[in-house]
N, C-alpha and C positions, 0 to 999 in steps of 0.2 A: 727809488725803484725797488726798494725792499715786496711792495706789496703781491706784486706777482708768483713768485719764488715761494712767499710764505702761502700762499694759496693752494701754488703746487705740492707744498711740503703736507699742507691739509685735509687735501683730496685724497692723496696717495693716502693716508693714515687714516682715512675716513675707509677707503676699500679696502686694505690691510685688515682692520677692524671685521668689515661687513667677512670678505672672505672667510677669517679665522671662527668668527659667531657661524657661520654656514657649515663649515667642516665640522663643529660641535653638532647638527643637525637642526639648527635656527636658524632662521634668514632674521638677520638684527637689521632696523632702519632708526634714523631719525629724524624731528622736525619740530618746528620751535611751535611754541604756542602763539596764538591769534596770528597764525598763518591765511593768508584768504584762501576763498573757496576754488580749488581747482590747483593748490599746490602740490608742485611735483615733489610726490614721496620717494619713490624707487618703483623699476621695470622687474613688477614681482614675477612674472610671467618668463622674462628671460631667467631670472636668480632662481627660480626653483624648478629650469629645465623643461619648463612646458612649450610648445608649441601657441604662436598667439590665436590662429589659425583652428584651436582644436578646445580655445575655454566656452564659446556656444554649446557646440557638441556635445562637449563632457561634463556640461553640465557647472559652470564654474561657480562658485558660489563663497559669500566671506561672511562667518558668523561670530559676531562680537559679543563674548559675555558680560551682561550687564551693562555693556556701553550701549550711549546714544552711535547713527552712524558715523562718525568721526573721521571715517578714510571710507574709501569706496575704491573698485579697480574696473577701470574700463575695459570692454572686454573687447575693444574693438584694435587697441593697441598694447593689450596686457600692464599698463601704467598705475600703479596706488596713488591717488591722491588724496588730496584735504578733503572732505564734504560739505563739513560745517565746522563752525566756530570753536578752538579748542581755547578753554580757559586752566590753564594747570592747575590753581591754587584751589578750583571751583573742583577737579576731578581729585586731586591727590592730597590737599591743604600743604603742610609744610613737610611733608614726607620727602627725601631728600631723593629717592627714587620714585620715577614715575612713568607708567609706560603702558601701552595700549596692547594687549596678548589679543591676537586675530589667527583664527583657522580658515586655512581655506582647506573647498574640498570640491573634491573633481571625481565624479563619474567615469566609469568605464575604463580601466579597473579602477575602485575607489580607493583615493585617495586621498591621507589626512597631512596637509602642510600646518607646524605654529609657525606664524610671526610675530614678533616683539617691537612695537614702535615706541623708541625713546621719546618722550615731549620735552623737551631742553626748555628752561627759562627763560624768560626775557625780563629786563626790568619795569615792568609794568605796573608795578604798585610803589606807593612812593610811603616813606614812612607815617604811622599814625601814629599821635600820643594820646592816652583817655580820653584826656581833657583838653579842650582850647584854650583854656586859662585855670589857672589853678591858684589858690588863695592861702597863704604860709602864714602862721602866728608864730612870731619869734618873741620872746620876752628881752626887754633887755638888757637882761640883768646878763642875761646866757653870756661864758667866757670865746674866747676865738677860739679857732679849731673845732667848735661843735658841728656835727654833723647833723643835715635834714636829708633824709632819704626823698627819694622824686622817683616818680612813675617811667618809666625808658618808655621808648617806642616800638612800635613792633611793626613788622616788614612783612607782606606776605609773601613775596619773594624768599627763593632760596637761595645758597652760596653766596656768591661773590654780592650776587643783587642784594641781597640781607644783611649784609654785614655792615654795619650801621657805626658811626661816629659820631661824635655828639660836640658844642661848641655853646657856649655864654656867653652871651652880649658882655662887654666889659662891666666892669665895676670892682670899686674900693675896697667893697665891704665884702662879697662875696666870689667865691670859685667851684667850678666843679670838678668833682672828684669821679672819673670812674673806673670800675674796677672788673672784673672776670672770674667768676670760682671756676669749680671745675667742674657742675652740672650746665656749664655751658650757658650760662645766665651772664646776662651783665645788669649791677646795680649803678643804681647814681646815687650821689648823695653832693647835697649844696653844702660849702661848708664856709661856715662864719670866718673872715678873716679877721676882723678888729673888731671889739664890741662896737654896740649899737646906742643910739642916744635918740631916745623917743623925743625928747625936746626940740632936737635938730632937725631930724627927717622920723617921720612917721610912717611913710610906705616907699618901698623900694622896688622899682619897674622893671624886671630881667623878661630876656627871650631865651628861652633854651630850642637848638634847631638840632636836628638831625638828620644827615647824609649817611644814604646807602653806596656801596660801592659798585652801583652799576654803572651800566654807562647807555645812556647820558648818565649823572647824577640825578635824583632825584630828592625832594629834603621836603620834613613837618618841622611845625614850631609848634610851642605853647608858651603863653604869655604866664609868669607868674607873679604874681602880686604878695608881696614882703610886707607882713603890718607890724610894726615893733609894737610890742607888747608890756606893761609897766608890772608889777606883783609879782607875783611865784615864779620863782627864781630854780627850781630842782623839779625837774622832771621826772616822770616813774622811768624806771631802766628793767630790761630782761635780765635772766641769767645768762641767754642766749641771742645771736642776733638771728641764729638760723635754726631749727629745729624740724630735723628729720624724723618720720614716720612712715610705716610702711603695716597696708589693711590689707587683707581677703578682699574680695570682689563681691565673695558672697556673705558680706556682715552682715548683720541685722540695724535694721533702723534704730537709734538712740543709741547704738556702741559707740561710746569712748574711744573717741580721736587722742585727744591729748590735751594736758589741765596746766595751761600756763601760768606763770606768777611773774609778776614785776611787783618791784618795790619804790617805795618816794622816799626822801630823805624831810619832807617836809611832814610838818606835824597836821592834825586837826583835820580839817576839811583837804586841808592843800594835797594831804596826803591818801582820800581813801579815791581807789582808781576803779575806773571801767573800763570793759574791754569790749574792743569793738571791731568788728570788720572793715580795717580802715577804705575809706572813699577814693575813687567808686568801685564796688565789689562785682566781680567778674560774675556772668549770670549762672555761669556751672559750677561757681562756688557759694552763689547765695542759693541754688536748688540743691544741693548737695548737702549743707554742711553749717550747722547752726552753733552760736557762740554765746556759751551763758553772762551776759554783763560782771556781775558779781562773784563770780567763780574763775570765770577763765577757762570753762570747761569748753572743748570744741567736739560735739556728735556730730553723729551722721543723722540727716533727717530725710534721705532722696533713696537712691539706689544707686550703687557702686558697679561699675560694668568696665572691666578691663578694654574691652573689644574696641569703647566707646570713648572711653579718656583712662589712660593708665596712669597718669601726674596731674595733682593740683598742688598750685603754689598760692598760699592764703596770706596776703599781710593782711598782718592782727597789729592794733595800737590800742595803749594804754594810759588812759587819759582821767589825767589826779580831776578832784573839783575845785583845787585854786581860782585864785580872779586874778589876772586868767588865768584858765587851767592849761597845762600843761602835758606832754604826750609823751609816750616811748614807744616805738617800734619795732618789731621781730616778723620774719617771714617763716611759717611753718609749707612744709615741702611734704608732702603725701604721697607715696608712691603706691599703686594699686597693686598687688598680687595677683596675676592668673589663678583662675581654679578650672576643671572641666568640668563647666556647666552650658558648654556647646555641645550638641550632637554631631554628627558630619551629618550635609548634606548633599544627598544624590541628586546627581541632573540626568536624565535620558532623553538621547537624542537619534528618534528609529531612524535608519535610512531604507533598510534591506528587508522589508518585510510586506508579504511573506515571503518566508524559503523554499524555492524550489527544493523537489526532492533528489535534482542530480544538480542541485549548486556542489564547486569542486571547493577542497577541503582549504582553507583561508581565510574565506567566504566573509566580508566585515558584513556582520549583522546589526550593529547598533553600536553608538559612542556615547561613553560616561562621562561623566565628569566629578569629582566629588570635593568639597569644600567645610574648613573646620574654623571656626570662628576666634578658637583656644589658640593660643602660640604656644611654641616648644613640641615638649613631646602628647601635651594634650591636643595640639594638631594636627600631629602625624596621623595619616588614616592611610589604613589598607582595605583593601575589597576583596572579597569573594562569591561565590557562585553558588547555589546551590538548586536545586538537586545537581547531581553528577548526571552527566549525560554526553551529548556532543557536541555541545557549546565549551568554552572557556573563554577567560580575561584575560587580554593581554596589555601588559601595561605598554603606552605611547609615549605621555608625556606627562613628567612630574604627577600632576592628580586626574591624570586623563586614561582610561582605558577606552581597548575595545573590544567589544565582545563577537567572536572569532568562532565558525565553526570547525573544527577540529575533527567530527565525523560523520559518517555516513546519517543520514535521515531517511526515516519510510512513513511517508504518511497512513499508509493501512495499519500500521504497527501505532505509533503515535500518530495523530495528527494535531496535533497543538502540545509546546512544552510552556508548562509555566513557572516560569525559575523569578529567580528573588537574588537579589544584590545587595549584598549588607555589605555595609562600610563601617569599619569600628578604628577608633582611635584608638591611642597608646596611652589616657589617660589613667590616674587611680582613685575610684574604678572606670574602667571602660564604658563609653557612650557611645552607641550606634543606632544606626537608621540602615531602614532597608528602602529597596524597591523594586515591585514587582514588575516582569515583562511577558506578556502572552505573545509567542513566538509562535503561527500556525505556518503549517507545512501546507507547500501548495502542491497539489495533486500533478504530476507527469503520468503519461500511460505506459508505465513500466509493467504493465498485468496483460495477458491475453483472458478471453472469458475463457473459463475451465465449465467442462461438462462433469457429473458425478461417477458415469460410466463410459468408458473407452466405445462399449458397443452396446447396444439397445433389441432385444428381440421382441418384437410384433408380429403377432396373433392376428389374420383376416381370414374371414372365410370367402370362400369364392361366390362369384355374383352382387358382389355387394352394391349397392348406388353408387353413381358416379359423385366426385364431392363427398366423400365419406371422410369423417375425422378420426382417424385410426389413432395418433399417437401427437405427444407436444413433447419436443425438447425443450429442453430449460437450461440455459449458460450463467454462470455469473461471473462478475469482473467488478474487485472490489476494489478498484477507483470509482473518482468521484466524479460526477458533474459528466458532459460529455463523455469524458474517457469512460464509464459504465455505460452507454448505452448502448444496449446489444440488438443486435438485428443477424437473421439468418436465412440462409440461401442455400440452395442445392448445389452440390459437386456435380454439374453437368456432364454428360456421357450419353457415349451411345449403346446402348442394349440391343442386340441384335443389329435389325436394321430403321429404329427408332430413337429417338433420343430420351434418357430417363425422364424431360419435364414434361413428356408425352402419358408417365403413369401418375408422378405422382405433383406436390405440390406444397411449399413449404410458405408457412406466414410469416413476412420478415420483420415482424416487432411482434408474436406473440409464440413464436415456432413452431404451432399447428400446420402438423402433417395429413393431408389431405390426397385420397385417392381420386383420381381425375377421371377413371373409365374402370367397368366392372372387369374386375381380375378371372382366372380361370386356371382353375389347378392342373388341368390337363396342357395348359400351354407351357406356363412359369408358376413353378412353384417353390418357390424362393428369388427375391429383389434386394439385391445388396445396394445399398447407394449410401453415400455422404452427403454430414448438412454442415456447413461452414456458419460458425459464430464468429461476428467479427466487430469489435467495440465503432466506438465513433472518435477515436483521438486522433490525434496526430505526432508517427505515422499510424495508422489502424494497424492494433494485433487481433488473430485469429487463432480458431484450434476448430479439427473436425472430432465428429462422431458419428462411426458407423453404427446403419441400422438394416438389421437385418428382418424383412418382411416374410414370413413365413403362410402362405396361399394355402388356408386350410379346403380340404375337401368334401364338397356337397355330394348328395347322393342325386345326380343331374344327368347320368347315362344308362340308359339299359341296356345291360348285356348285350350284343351281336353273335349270332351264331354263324360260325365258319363254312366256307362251302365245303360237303356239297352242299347245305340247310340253309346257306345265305338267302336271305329274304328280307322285306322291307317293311318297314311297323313294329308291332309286336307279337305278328307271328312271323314266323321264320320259313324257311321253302320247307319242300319235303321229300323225300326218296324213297326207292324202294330198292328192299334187300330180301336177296334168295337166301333162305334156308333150309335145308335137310330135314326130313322130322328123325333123320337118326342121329343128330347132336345130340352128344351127353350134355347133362345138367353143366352150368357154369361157361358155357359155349358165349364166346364174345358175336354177337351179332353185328354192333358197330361200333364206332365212338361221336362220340357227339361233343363240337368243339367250340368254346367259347368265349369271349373277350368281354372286358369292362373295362372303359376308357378310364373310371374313377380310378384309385387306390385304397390302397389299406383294407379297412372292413366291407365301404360301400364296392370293393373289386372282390368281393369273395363270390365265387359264387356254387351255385349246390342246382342239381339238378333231382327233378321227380316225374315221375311218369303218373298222368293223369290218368283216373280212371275213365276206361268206354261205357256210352251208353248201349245198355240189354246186353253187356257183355260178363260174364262171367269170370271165374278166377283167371287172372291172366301169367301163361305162363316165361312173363318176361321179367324183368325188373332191370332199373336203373341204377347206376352207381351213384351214390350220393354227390361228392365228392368229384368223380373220375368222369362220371359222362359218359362209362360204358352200357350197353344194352345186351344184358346175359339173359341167358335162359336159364329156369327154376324148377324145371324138371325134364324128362323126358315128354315130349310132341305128341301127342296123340291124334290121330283126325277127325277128332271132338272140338278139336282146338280152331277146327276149320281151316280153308286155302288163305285167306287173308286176312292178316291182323292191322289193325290201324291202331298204331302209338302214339300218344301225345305227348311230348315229354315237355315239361315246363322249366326255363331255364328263369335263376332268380338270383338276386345279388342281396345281400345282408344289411343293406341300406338302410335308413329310415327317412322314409318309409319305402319298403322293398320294390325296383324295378324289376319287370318280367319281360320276357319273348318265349314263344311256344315254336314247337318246332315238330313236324309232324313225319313219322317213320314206318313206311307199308312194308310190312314182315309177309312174303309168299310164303308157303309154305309147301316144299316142294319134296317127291318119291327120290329116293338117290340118282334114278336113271335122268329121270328131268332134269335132276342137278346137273349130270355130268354133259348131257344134251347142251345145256345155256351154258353152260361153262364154257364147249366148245365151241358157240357162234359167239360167246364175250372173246373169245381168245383170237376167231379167227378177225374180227371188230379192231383187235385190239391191235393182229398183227400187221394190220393195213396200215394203220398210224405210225404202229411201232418203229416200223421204217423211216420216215418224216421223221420220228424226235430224238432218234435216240442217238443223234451226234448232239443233237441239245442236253441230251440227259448227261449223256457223258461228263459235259461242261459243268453242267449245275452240279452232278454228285462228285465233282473234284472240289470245286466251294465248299459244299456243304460237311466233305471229309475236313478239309482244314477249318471251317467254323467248330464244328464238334470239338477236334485236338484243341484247337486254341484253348474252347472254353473248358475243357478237362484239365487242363495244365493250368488255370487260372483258377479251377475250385481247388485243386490240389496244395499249391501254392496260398491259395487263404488258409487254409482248412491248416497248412504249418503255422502260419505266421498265426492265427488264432489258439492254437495251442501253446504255442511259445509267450503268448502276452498273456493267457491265461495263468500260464506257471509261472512266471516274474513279475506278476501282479501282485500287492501287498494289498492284505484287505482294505477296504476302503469305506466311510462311513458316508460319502460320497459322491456322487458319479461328477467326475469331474471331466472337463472340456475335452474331447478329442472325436475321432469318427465312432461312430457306432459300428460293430462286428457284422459284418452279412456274414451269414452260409448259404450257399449257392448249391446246384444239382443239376447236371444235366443230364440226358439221355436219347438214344437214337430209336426211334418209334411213336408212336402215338400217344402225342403229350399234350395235354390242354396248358392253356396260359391264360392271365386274366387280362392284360394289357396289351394290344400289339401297337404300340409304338415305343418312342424311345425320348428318355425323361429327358428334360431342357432345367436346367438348373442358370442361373445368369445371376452373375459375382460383380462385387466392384470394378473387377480388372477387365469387365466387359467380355468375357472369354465367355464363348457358348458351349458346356460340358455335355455330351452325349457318352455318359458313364453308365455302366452296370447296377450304380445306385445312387439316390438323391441326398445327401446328407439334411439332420436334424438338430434343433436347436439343443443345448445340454443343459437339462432343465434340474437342479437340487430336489431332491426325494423332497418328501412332505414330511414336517414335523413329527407326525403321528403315526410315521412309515414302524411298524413294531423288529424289522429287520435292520441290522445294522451294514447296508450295504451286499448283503449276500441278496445271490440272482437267482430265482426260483426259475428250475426247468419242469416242465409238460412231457408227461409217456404219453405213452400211445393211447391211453383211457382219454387224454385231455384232448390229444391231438384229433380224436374220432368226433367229438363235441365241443370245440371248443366254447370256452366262457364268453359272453357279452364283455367286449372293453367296455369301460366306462367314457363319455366325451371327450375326457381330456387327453386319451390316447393317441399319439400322432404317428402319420405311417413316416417311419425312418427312411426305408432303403427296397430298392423292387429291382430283379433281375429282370431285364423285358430283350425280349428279341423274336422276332417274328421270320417265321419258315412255312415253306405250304409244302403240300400233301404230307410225305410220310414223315417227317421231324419236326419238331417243333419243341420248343423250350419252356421248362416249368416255371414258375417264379416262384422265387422266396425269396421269405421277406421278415423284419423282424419289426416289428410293433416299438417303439422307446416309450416310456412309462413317463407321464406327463407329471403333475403334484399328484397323483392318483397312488402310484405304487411304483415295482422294480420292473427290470426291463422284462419282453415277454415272448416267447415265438409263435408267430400265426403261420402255419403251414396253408398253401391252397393245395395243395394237394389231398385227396380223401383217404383218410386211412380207418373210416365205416367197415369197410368189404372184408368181410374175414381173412381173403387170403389175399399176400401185396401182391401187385402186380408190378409190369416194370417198370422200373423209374420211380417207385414208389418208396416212401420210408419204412421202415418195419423197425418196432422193438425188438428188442433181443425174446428169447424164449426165458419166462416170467417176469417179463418187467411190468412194473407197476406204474405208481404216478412215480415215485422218486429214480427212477432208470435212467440211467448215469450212457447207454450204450445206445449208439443208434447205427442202422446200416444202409446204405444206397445200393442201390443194383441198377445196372445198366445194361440193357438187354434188348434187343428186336421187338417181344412183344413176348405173349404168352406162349410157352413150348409146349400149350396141350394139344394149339391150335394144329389141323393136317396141313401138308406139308415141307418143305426142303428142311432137313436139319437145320434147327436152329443155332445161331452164329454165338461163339464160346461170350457166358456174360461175367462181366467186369463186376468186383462186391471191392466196396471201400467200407471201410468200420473205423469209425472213430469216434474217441470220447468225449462227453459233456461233462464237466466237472463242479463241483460247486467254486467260488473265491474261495481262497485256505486252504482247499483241502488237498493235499498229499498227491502225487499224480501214482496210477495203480495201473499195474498192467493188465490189459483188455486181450482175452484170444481172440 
């Protein structure tokens, strides 16, 4: 009952083993050879912590280098077993270690398991000897105690299975002798016990058998046949029975092995000897290795490869030409020297490719392998990497790396690394092999599309066709494939009480910006909106860019003349007004008041008085400018009871719009004056009564309209001085509002626009300001001023210049008053690529002398007059009656950039 016990004591030492190889970081198995198919090897799947449940998933897989598949692992019970037929002596020959190296490797995270499968021996090969019979010349003369060498047996089994015993049939005459050096060889040799008598017996019948120590036993024989032999009596003998040598690997063919010599004791014939590769000669010693009969000389005739056989062992015999002849024996032993005349070789084995560009830093990207043919230190091989980058080697296992991202990747930056893995050994000199890896980076949408500017200004003019292609934004996004495909959309909103995809209209693969319905500077003149670029990855990044639409203005309105002159078409009403013929020269008759829906230049407008027909010098004139109707001399009653004036109102347009407006001058004795005077007064005082709790009301309005806006020109007219003096010159006009000067006044003021600008912003807020702002456009290359702002006196102001097109109206004071107040507008011109910024006054400063509300130069100013002054006044104090009301002068300076601020009286 031992047997049990010892089983247990076997298993336990068999898992003692496994465990302690495991904690080394190897799972060790073993399994005998010619195992059948489906033997249990070991539960790799529990031993290396997996889940059995999760080797499908993860991908399980077992990669054997260089072997056939030999074990295999079920993935349905995590089990290694046999596959196919394992022959030991067939995979490892007499190597006394033998073992089967298996990776596995699993998915999600990847990983690299070695395994080592022991192939344990079995007795399976039973011994051979060369020959099945073999044929002996003994002479016999020969004394007892000679020796005959004989051939041993050879085992392809290892250990215990190999170890071999040998035994001879009985007999008289002979015994065997064997022996063990200590190259681990065993000789035999037969040896003569009592001479021999060819007379008596002739041939002598022996079995020599050999037993292995396996178990079972397993045993070869070879029959020898003994022929006594009669003459030559001395055999040739060596100096040596053994002789050691040792070659390079890498000799040359015909290099001198070694030049043996035996000697005969016998004379003549008996004594001249040849040498021979004694029978039968091993086949990787007769390709190997050639022996001169007559010399004894042994070359090389084949090629010498350590890798492939490091030992030959050559019996050599020497055999005299007696009758019979006779032989001597020696074995020469050849041992190969290493040289390094291997290279390493690389194995690569992708898993990970490509690389994302957010794989986190660990990452196995590929597994090495590397192998050297050399032993020693011409074996030894290391690796490296090169170029540097964010890969690197990490060693795993003895000659296994892995190649390990270590850092960040960008595929816009690189997108493909192509690195090189050299392996060099430790020989003298150094052998290496490389191999190349193309490692591309796989594109993520870590990009949103970028536009080249934040914000975009477009230029339309008003009226334009519906479907107008105004403007194309352009995004890029430099990823790849999907992740770059850009497409664009409008930032929807509402404008007013419409929604912006009501104006315009964006192409969502080419970004053309298209107006949907004709614009109109009079309504919106300026459309701020956003166009969203947004790729096609996953998840989609985006970026906006504003675009500011700037509604340039056509000259599409003709002036309107104010009641009382209101009229429809292009003439306008008419009126009549009493005059004195005892007016002095310069006497205001009336004013004549007028609007332009447009801006800028096409709102300028200038008044003339047509000439009458069959009428002579007429003693009236018009203000250019002003729109008043003075008289040019003293009345005479030449001049007649009735004058019919035509005065033509016209805007600076191209091409210029008109309205005519027509004005019947009485012309009346002082007494008739004062007559109609007093049926207009008493007309007037019938009414007067009716409105004038209304007037009341309106002239409390209109007082705090006035103050407002005098405290609001006063307040610019600081802050514009103050920016002026803390201004550094500038070669530039860079981004900010543009400066209004503003004016107001209480009396009879023309204006060119009676409404009130609509500006509409991104933030959808509808601006009903004092001015529209302008886009800020860089002077022109060819601009000869470096930034300094040229001002206009009163010569320029009385005529001003033609802008050139690219002039845009910046900023318009508009507010609209009836009967006796009304507000002027100014306004400043911004200088497009054309030139610097510029002042366009509507107001007329023609008429030699200002009137109120009017600008006036200082006394001698020229074009460079630095000094301008406003007055604000009721009207003209030449006019008869009530004391006129105390008028208000503000003076302030126009400065050039740079220059020094100077005090103004």
């Amino acid at each position: 009952m031992e047997g049990p016990p010892r089983v247990q004591h076997l298993l336990f030492s068999v898992l003692l083993f496994t465990a302690w190889r495991m904690g080394s970081g190897q799972v060790h198995y073993s399994v005998l050879e010619e195992a059948k198919h489906g033997t249990f090897v070991g539960r790799i799947a529990q031993d290396l912590g997996l889940e059995v449940g999760e080797l499908v998933s993860r991908l399980f897989r077992v990669v054997s280098k260089g072997r056939k598949d030999y074990l295999e692992v079920n993935l349905q019970n995590g089990i290694l077993f046999v596959n196919s037929r394992i022959d030991r002596e067939e995979m490892c020959g007499r190597n006394p270690v033998c073992s089967i190296h298996l990776e596995m490797i699993v998915d999600k995270p990847l990983q690299v398991f070695h395994v080592e499968v022991d192939i344990k021996d079995i007795n399976d090969n039973p011994p051979m000897f060369p020959e099945n019979k073999k044929e002996i010349n003994i002479a016999e003369s020969r004394p007892p105690d000679t020796r005959f060498p004989l051939d041993g047996a050879s085992d392809a089994d290892v250990g215990e299975s190999a170890a071999l015993t040998y035994r001879l049939s009985p007999s008289e005459y002979f015994a065997l002798d064997v022996q063990s050096n200590s190259e681990q060889t065993t000789s035999l040799s037969l040896i003569l016990r009592k001479s021999l008598d060819r007379e008596q017996t002739q041939q002598h019948h022996l079995l020599l058998t050999a037993t292995d120590g396996g178990k079972p036993e397993l045993t070869g024989s070879v029959q020898l046949l003994i022929k006594v032999l009669d003459v030559n009596d001395n055999a040739p003998q060596f100096d040596q029975s053994v002789y050691k040598v040792r070659m390079l690997e890498n000799a040359l063919n015909g290099t001198l092995v070694i030049q043996l010599n035996a000697s005969d004791a016998d004379d003549g014939t008996n004594g001249n000897i040849l040498y021979l590769f004694r029978s039968p000669v091993p086949p990787e010693v007769q390709h190997t290795f050639h022996i001169r009969p007559n010399t004894g000389e042994i070359r090389i005739k084949g090629e010498l490869d350590f890798e492939k056989n490091n030992r030959y062992e050559i019996q050599v015999e020497a055999i005299d030409k007696g009758n019979p002849p006779m032989a001597g024996h020696c074995t020469v032993l050849v041992e190969i020297l290493d040289t390094n005349d291997n290279s390493p070789q690389v194995s690569v084995t992708s898993l990970s490719l490509p690389v994302r560009e957010d794989s986190p830093l660990g990452t196995v990207i590929a597994l090495i392998s590397v192998s050297d043919g050399d032993s020693g230190a011409n074996g030894q091989v290391t690796c490296s990497l090169s170029p540097t980058g964010p890969f690197t080697l990490v060693s795993t296992f003895r000659n296994y790396y892995s190649l390990v991202l270590e850092g960040p990747v960008d595929r816009e930056s690189v997108p493909t690394y192509e690195l090189v893995v050299t392996a060099r050994d430790s020989g003298m000199p150094a052998l290496w092999s490389t191999a190349s890896i193309s490692v591309d980076i796989e594109d993520v949408n870590d990009n949103a599309p970028s536009f080249e500017k934040p914000v975009y200004t477009v230029f339309v003019k008003e009226n334009n066709p519906p479907g107008s292609h105004i403007f194309t934004v352009s995004a890029s996004d430099p990823d790849a494939q999907e992740n770059s495909l850009v497409s664009y959309s409008l930032v929807d909103r509402w404008i007013g009480e419409r929604p912006l995809s009501s104006y315009v209209s964006v192409h969502s693969e080419s970004g053309k910006v298209y107006v949907l319905q004709p614009l109109d500077h009079e309504e919106l003149e300026l459309l701020q909106f956003q166009v969203t670029a947004r790729d096609s990855g996953f998840p989609p990044l985006g970026s906006n860019v504003s675009l500011q639409v700037f509604v340039l203005d056509e000259n599409d309105n003709a002036p309107q003349v104010l009641p009382p002159l209101a009229g429809s078409g292009a003439s306008g009403g008419s009126v009549t007004k009493l005059v004195s013929q005892s007016v002095a020269p310069g006497h205001v008759v009336m004013k004549i008041r007028a609007v332009d829906a447009d801006s800028g230049y096409n709102a300028w407008i200038s008044y003339e008085l047509l000439p009458g027909v069959g009428v002579g010098h007429s003693p009236f004139r018009v203000g250019l400018y002003t729109g008043e109707i003075r008289t040019t001399r003293v009345l005479e009653e030449a001049d007649g009871p009735l004058r019919m004036l035509l005065v033509l109102v016209k805007d600076h347009g191209e091409p210029a719009l008109s309205v005519t407006a027509t004005v019947s001058v009485s012309l009346l004795e002082s007494g008739q004056v004062l007559k109609a005077s007093s049926e207009v007064v008493g007309a007037v005082a019938e009414t007067g009564v009716r409105k004038e709790t209304g007037l009341i009301d309106v002239n409390v309005y209109l007082i705090i309209a006035i103050c407002s806006v005098s405290s609001l020109l006063v307040l610019s007219l600081l802050l514009y001085v103050a920016l002026r003096c803390s201004a550094p010159p500038q070669g530039r006009y860079g981004p900010g509002k543009p400066m209004l000067v503003c004016s107001n006044e209480a009396g009879s003021w023309s204006y060119s626009q009676h409404r009130l600008q609509k500006v509409y912003s991104g933030e959808e807020t509808i601006k009903n300001d004092l001015m529209a702002f302008s886009p800020n456009l860089p002077p022109c290359p060819s601009q000869s001023h470096s930034g300094e702002q040229q001002e206009y006196g009163a010569e320029q102001l009385g005529k001003p210049k033609q802008p050139n097109p690219d002039w845009r109206y910046s900023a318009s004071l508009r507010a609209g008053m009836h009967s006796s107040v009304h507000l002027e507008e100014a306004g400043i011109l911004r200088a497009g690529p054309g030139g610097p910024d510029q002042q366009w006054p509507t107001v007329s400063s023609a008429t030699p002398e200002p009137e109120a509300g009017e600008v006036s130069p200082p006394v001698g100013a020229g074009v460079n007059s630095n000094s301008w002054t406003f007055k604000y006044g009721p009207g003209n104090p030449k006019q008869p009656g009530p004391e006129p009301k105390k008028q208000t002068q503000v003076s302030f300076l126009l400065r050039r950039k740079g220059e020094a601020s100077q005090p103004h009286p």
